[in-house]
PDB file of N, H, CA, C and O in Angstrom:
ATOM      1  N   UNK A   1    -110.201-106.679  -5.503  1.00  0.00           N
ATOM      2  CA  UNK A   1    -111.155-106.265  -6.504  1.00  0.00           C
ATOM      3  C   UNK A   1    -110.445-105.653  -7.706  1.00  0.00           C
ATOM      4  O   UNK A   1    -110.809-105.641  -8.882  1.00  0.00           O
ATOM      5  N   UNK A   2    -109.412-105.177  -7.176  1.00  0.00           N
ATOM      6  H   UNK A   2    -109.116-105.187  -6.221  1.00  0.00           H
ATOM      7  CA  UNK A   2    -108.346-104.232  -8.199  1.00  0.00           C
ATOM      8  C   UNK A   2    -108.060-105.217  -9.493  1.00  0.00           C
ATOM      9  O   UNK A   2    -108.485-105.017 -10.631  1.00  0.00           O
ATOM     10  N   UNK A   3    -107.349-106.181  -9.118  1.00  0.00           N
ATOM     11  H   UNK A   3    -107.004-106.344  -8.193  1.00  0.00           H
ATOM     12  CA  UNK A   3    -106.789-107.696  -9.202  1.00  0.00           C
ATOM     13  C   UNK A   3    -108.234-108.368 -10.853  1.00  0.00           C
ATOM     14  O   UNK A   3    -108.248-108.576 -12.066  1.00  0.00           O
ATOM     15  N   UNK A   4    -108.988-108.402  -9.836  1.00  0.00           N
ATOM     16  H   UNK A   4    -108.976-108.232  -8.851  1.00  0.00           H
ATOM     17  CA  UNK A   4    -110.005-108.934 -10.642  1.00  0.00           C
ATOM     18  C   UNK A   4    -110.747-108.436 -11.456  1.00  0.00           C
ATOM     19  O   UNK A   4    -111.428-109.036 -12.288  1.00  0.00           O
ATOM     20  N   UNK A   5    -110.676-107.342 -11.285  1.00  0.00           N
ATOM     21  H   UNK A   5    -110.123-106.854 -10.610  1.00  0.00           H
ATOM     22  CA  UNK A   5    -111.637-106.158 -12.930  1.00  0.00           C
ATOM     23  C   UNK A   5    -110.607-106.225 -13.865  1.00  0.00           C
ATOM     24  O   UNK A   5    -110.879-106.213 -15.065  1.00  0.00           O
ATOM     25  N   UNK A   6    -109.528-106.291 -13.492  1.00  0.00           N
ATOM     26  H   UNK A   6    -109.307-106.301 -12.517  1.00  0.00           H
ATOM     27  CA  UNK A   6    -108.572-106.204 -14.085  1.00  0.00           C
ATOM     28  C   UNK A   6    -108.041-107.129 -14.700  1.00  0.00           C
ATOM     29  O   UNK A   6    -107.062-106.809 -15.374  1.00  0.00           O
ATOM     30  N   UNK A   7    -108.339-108.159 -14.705  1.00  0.00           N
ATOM     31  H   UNK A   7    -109.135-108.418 -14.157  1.00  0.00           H
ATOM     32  CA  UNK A   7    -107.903-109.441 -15.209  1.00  0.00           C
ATOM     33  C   UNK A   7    -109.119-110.096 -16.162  1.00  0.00           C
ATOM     34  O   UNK A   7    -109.216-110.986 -17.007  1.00  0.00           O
ATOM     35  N   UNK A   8    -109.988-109.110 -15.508  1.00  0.00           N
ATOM     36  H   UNK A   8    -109.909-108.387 -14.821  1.00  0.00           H
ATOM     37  CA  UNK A   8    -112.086-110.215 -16.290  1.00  0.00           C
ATOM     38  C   UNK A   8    -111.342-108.631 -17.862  1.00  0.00           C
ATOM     39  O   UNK A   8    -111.115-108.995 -19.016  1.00  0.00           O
ATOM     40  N   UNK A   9    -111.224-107.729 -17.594  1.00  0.00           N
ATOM     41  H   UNK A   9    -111.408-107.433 -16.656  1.00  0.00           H
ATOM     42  CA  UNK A   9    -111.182-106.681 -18.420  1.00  0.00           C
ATOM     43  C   UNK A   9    -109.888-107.465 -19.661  1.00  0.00           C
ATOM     44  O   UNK A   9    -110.147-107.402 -20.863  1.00  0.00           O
ATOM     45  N   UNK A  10    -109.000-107.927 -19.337  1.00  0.00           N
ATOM     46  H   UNK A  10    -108.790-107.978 -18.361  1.00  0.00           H
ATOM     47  CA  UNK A  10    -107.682-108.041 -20.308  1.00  0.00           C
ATOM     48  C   UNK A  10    -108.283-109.843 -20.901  1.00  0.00           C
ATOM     49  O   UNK A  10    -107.871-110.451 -21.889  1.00  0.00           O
ATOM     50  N   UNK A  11    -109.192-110.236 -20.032  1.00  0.00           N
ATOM     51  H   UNK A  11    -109.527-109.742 -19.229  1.00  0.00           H
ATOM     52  CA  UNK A  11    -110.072-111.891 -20.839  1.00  0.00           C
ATOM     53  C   UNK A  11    -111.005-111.269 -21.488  1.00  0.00           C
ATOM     54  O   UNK A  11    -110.858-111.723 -22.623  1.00  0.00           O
ATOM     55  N   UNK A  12    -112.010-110.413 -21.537  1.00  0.00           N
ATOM     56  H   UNK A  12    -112.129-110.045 -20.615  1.00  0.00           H
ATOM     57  CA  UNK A  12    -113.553-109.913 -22.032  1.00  0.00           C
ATOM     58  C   UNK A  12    -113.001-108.819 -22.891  1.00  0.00           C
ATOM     59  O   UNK A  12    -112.980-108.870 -24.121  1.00  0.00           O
ATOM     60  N   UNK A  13    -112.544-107.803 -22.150  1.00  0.00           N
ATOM     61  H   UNK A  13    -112.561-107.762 -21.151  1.00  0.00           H
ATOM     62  CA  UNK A  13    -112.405-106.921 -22.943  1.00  0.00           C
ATOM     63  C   UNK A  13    -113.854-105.810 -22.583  1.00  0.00           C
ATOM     64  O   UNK A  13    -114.379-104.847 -23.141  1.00  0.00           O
ATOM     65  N   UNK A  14    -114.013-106.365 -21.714  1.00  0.00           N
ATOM     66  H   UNK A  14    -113.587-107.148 -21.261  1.00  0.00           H
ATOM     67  CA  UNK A  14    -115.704-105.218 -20.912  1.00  0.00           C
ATOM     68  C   UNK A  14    -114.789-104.317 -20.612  1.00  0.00           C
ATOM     69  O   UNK A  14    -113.699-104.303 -20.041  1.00  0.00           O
ATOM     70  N   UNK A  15    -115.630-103.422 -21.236  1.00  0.00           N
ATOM     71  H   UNK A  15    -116.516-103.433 -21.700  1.00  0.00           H
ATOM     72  CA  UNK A  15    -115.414-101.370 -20.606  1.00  0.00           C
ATOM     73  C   UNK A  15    -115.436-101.289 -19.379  1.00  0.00           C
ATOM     74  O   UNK A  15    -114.670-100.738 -18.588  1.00  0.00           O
ATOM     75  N   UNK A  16    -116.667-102.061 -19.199  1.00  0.00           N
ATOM     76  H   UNK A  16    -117.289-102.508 -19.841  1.00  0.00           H
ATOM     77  CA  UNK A  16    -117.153-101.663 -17.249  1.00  0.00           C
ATOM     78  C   UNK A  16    -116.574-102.157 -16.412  1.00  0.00           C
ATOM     79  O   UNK A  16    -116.798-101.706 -15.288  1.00  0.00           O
ATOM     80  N   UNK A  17    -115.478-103.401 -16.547  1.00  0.00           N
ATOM     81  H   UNK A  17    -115.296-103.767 -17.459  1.00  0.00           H
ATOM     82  CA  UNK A  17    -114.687-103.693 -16.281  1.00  0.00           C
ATOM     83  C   UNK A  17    -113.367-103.102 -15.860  1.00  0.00           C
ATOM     84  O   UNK A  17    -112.751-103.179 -14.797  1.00  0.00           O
ATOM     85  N   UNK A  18    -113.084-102.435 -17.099  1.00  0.00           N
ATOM     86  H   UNK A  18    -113.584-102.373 -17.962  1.00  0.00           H
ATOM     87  CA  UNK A  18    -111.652-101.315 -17.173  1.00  0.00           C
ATOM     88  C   UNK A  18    -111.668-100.196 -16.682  1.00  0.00           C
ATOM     89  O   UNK A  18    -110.680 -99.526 -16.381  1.00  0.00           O
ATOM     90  N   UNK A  19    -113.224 -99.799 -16.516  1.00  0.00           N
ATOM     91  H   UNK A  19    -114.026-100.344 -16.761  1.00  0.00           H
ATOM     92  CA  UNK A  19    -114.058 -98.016 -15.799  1.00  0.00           C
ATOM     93  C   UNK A  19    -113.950 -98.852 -14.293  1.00  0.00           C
ATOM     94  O   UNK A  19    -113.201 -98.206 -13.560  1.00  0.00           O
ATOM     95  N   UNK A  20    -114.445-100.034 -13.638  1.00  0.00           N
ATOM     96  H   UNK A  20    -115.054-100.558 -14.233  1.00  0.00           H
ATOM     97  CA  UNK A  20    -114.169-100.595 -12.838  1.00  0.00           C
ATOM     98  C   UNK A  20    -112.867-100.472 -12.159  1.00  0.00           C
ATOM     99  O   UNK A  20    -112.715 -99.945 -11.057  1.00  0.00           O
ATOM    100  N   UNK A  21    -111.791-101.074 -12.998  1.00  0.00           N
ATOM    101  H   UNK A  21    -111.915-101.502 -13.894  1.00  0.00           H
ATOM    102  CA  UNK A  21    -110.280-100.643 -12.238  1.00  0.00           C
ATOM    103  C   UNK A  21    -110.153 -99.627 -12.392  1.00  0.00           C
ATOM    104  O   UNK A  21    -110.252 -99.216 -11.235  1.00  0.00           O
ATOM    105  N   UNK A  22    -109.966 -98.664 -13.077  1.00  0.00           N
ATOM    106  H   UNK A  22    -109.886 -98.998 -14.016  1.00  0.00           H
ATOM    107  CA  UNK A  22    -110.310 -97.136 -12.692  1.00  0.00           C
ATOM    108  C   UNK A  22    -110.172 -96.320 -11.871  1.00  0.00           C
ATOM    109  O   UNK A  22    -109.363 -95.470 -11.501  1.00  0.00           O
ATOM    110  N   UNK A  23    -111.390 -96.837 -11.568  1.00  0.00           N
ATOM    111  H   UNK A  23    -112.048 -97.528 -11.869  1.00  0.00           H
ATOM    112  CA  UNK A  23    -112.433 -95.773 -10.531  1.00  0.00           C
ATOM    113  C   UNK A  23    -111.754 -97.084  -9.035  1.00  0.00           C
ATOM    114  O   UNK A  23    -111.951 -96.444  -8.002  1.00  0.00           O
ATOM    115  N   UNK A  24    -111.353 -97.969  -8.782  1.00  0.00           N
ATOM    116  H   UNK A  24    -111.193 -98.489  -9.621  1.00  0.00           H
ATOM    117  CA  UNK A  24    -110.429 -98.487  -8.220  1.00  0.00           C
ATOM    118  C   UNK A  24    -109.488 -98.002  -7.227  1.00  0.00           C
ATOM    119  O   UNK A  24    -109.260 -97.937  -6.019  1.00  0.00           O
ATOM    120  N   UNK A  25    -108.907 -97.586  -8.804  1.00  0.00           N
ATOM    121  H   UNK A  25    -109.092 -97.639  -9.785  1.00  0.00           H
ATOM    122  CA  UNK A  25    -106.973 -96.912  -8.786  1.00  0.00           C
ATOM    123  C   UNK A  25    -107.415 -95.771  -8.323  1.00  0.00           C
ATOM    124  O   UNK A  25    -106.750 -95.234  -7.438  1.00  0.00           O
ATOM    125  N   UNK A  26    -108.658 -95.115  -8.809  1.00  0.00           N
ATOM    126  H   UNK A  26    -109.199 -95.552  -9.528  1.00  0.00           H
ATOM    127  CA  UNK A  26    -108.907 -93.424  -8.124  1.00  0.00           C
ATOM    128  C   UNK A  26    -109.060 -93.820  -7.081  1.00  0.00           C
ATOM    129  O   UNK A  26    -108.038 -93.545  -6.452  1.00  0.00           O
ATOM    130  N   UNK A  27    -109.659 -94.263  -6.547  1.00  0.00           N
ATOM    131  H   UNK A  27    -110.489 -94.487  -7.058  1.00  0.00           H
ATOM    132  CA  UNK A  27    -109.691 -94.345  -4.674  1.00  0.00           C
ATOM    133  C   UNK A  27    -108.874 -94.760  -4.025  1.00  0.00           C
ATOM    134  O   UNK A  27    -108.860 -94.396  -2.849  1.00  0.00           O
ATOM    135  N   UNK A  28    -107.870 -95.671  -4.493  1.00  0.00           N
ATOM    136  H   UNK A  28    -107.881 -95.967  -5.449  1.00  0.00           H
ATOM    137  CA  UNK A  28    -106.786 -95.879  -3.679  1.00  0.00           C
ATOM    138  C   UNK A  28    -105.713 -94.709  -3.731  1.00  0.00           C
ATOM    139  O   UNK A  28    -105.150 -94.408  -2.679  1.00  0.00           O
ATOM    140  N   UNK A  29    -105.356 -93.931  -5.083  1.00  0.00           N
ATOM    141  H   UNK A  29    -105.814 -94.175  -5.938  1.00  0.00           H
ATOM    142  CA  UNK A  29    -104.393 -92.829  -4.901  1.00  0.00           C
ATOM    143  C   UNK A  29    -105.252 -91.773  -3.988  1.00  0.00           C
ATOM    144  O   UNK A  29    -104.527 -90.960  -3.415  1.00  0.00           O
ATOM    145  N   UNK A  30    -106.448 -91.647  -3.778  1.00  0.00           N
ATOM    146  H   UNK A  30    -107.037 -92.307  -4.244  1.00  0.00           H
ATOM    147  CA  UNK A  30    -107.484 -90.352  -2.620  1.00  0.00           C
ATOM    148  C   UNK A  30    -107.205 -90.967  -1.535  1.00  0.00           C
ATOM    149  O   UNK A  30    -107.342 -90.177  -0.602  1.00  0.00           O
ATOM    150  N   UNK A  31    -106.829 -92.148  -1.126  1.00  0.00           N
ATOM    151  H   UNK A  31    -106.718 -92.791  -1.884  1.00  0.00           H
ATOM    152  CA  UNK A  31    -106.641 -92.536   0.305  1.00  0.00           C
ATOM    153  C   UNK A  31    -105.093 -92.409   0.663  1.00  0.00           C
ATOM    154  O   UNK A  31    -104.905 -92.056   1.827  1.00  0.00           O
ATOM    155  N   UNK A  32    -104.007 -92.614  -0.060  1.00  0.00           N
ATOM    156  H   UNK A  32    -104.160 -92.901  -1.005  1.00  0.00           H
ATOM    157  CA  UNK A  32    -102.926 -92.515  -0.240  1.00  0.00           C
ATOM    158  C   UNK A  32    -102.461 -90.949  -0.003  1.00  0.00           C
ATOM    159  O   UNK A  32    -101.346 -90.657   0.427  1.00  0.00           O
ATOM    160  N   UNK A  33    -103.610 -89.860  -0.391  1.00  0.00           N
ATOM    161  H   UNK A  33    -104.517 -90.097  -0.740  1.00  0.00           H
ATOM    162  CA  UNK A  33    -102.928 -88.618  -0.171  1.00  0.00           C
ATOM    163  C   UNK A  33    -104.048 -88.354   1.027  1.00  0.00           C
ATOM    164  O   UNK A  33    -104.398 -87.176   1.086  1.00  0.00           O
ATOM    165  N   UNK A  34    -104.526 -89.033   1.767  1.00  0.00           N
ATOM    166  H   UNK A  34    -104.241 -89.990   1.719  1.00  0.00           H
ATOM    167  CA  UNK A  34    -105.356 -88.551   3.165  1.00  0.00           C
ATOM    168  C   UNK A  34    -103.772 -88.428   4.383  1.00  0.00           C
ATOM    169  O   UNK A  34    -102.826 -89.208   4.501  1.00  0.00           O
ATOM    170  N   UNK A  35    -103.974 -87.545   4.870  1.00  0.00           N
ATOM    171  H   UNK A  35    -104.742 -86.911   4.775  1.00  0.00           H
ATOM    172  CA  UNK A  35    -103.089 -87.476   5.733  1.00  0.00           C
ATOM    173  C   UNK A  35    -103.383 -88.245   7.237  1.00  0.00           C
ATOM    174  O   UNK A  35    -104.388 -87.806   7.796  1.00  0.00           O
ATOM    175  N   UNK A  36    -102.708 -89.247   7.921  1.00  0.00           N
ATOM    176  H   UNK A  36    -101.891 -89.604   7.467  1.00  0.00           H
ATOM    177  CA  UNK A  36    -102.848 -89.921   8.598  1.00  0.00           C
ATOM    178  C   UNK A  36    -102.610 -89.793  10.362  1.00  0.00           C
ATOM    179  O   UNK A  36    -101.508 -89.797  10.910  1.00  0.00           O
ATOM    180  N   UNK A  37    -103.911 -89.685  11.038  1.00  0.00           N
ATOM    181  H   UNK A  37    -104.806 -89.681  10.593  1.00  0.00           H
ATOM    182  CA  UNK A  37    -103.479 -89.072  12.772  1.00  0.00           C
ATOM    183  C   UNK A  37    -103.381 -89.852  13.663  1.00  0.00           C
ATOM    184  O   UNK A  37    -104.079 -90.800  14.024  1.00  0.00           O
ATOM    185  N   UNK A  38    -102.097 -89.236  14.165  1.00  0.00           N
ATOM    186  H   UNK A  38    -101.531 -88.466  13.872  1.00  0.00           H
ATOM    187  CA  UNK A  38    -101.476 -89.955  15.112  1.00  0.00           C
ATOM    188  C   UNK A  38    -102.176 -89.894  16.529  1.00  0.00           C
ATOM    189  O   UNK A  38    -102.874 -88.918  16.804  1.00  0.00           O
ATOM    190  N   UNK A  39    -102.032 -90.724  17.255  1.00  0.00           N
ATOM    191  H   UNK A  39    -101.465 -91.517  17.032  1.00  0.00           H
ATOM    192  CA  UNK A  39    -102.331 -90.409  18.942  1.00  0.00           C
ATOM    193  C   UNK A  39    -101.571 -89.009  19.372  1.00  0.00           C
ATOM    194  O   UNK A  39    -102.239 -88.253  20.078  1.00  0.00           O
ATOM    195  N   UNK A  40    -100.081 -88.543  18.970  1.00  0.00           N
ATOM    196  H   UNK A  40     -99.539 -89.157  18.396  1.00  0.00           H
ATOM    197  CA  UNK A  40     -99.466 -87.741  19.305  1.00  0.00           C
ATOM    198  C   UNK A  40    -100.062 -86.326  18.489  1.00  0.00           C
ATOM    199  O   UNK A  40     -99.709 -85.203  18.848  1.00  0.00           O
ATOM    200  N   UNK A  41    -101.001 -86.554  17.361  1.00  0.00           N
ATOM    201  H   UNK A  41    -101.289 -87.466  17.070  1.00  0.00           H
ATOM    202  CA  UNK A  41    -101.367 -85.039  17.050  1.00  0.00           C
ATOM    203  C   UNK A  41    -102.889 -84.988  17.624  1.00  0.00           C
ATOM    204  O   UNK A  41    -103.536 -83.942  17.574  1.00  0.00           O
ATOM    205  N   UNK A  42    -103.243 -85.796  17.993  1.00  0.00           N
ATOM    206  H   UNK A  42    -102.717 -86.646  18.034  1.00  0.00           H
ATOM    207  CA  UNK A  42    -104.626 -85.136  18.634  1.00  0.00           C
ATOM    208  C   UNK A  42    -104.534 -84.153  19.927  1.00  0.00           C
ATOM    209  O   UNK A  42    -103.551 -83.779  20.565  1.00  0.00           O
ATOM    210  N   UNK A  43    -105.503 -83.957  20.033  1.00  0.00           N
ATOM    211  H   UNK A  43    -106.302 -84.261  19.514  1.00  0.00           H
ATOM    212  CA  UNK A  43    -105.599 -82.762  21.167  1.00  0.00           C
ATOM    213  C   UNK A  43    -106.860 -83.227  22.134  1.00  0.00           C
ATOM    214  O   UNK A  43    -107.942 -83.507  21.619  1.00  0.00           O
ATOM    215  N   UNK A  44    -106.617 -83.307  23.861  1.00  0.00           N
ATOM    216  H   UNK A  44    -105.738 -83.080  24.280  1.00  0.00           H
ATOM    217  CA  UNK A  44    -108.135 -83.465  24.073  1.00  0.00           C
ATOM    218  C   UNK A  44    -107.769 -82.813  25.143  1.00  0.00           C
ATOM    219  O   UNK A  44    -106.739 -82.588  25.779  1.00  0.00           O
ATOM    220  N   UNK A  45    -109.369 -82.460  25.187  1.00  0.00           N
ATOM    221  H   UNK A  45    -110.206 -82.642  24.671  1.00  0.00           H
ATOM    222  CA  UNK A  45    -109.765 -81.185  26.109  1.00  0.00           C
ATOM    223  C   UNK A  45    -108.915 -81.721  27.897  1.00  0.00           C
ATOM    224  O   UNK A  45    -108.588 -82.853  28.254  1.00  0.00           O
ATOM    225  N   UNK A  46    -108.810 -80.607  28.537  1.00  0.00           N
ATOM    226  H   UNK A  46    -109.076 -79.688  28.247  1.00  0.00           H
ATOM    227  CA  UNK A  46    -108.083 -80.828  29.818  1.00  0.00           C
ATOM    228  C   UNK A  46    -109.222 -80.352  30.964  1.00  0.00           C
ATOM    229  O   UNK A  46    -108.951 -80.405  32.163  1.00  0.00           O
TER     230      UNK A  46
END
């Protein structure tokens, strides 16, 4: 999707397009700083 707003945006020249990759790129760098759990950090009850 990244790929393709991004490419209709640099042919059209649509805003909503370019607010499109964007708001994109923001969610992929918010998933990028999620910290990721392992089987070895969980904890279950005994």
């Amino acid at each position: 999707m990244r790929e393709f707003s991004w490419r209709y945006f640099t042919l059209t020249g649509d805003i909503d397009a370019y607010l499109l990759y964007k708001q994109h790129e923001e969610i992929a760098r918010d998933w990028n700083d999620v910290p990721v759990e392992t089987e070895d950090t969980e904890t279950y009850p005994e």
